[in-house]
C-alpha positions, 0 to 999 in steps of 0.5 A: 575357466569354462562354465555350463549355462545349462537352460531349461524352457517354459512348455510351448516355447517355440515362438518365444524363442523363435522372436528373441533367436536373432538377439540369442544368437548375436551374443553367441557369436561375439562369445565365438569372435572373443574365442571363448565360447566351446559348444552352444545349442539347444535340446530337441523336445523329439528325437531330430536335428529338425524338431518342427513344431515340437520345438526345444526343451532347453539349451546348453552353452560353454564358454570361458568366463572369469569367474562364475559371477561372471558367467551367472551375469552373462547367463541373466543376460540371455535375450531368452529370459527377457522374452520369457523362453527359460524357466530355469538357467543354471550355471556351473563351473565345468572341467573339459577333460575330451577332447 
């Protein structure tokens, strides 16, 4: 079944994230390899693909789990919360319906 991971940031966490991103990433990927991940990213804190300095307010990531115990057990994994970048995760069953 598909889960939202949906984070949100610490205020001014641009450099956290910018220190923990390559480890972030890597465990986005291998979701990717296994086919099981649907979108990744995070929210801009201004209106740009390219926020500079203003950095993210957050990330959202679907993905197929096997159970939502699962899900939270990957989510609590996110290099993100071990270097201090989410201030809350949630995570939630998730219906695609489109496309």
């Amino acid at each position: 079944m598909l889960f939202a991971i949906n984070s949100q940031d610490v205020p001014n966490s641009l450099a956290l994230r910018k220190q923990a991103r390559p480890s972030h990433l890597a465990r986005l990927e291998a979701l990717k390899q296994e086919g099981r991940l649907v979108l990744a990213g995070p929210y801009p804190a201004v209106e740009s693909n390219d926020p500079g300095e203003a950095g993210f307010t957050g990330s959202l990531v679907v993905a197929d789990f096997d159970s939502l115990a699962d899900a939270q057990a990957w989510a609590d994994q996110d290099p993100y919360i071990e270097a201090g970048v989410y201030a809350q995760v949630t995570v939630k069953p998730f219906k695609q319906v489109l496309p």
